[in-house]
DRENVODREN-359684 format. One record per residue (C-alpha): x, y, z. Coordinates in pm, whole numbers, padded with zeros to 5 digits, always signed. Example, Ala and Ser with C-alpha at 12.3 -4.5 7.8 and 13.67 -1.06 7.14 Angstrom:
residues 2
+01230-00450+00780 +01367-00106+00714 
***
This chain:
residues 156
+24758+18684-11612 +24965+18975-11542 +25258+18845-11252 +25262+18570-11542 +25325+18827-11864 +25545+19001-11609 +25769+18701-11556 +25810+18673-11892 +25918+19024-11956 +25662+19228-12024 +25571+19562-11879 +25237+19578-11607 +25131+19793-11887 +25110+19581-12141 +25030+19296-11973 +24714+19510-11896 +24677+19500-12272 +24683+19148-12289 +24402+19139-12035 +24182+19340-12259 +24285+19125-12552 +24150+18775-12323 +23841+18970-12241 +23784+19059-12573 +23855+18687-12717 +23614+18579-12407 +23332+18763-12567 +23403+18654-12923 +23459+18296-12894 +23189+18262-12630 +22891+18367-12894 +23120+18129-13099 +23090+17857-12931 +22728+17868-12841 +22650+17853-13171 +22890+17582-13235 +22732+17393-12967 +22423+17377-13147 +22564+17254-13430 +22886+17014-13328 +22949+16768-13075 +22945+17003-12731 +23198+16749-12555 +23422+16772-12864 +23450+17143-12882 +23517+17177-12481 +23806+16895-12538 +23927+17098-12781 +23852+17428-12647 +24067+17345-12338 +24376+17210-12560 +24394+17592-12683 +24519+17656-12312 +24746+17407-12258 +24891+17505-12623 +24876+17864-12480 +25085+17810-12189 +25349+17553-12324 +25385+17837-12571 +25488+18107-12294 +25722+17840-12151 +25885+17716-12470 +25919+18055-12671 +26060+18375-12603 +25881+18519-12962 +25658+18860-12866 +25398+18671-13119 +25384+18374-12866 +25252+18588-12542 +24925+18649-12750 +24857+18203-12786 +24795+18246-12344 +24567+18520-12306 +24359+18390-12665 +24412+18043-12594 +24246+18084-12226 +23974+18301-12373 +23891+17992-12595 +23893+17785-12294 +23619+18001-12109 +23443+18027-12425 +23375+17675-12331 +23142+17762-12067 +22862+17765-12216 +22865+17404-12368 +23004+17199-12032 +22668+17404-11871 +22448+17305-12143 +22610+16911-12115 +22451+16901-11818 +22085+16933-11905 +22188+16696-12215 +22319+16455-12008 +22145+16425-11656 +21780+16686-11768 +21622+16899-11573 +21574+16741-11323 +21954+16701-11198 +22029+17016-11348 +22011+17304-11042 +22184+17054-10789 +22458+16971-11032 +22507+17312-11156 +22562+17419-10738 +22799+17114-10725 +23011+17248-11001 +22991+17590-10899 +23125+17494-10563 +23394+17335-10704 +23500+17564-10951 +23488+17815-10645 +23706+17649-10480 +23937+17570-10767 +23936+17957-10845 +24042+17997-10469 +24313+17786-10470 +24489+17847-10796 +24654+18146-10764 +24728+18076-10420 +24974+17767-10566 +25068+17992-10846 +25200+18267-10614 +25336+17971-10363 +25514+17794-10643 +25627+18134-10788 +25755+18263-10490 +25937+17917-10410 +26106+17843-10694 +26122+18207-10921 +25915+18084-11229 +25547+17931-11313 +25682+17670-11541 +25598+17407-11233 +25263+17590-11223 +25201+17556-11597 +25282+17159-11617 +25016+17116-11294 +24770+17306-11455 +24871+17129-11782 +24838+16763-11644 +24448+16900-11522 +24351+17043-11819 +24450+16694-12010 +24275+16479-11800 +23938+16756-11816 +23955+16744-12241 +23994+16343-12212 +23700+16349-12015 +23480+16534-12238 +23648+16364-12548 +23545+16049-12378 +23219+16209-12337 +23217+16283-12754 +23285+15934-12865 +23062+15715-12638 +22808+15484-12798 
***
């Protein structure tokens, strides 16, 4: 989050404060949207919940408004808020049963996806100057992931 904020301008220092403002989101909209889950369609709110990322970062690449470096940090803390629901889709879907070997599936994956990011950010960055290439990958996954789960909200 911060080599990003500082790409776009914006001093190590307050990109720090940006952090703080994502972890502070993170613990809001988490409690949110466990209780959401409980109430709404869990596959619906993670669709949606990972649209407020891709909104986030086509807003740092498409605006150069002060008010528009807030959408990233916010929107990705509305993404992780997901969390909870895609862990609790899995006992809904596949029950206890499934649920420990399919939770260590996913949690090897996500490792590795954790890993590798910002290892093609800072490639891509240091190739071509900017993360706009970054953003559209990341983008194009994060589309794909919400159809999933949307497809996931609307089957029969």
């Amino acid at each position: 989050l911060v080599p990003i904020l500082v790409w776009k301008g914006v001093s190590e220092a307050t990109a720090a404060y940006f952090v703080s403002v994502f972890a502070l989101a993170s613990v809001v909209v988490t409690l949110g949207m466990g209780w959401m889950g409980d109430r709404w369609s869990k596959p619906i709110l993670s669709a949606l919940g990972i649209m407020a990322t891709v909104g986030g970062m086509l807003g740092l690449v498409l605006s150069q408004s002060a008010v528009a470096l807030y959408f990233f940090p916010i929107g990705l803390a509305i993404t992780m808020g997901t969390t909870p629901l895609n862990w609790s889709l899995i006992g809904d879907l596949f029950g206890r049963r499934s649920y420990a070997t399919l939770r260590g599936f996913m949690g090897l994956v996500y490792g590795i996806a954790t890993f590798v990011s910002p290892i093609y950010a800072g490639w891509i960055f240091d190739t071509l100057g900017s993360y706009v290439l970054v953003f559209v990958t990341f983008s194009v996954i994060l589309l794909i992931a919400a159809g999933m789960f949307a497809r996931l909200g609307f089957r029969s």
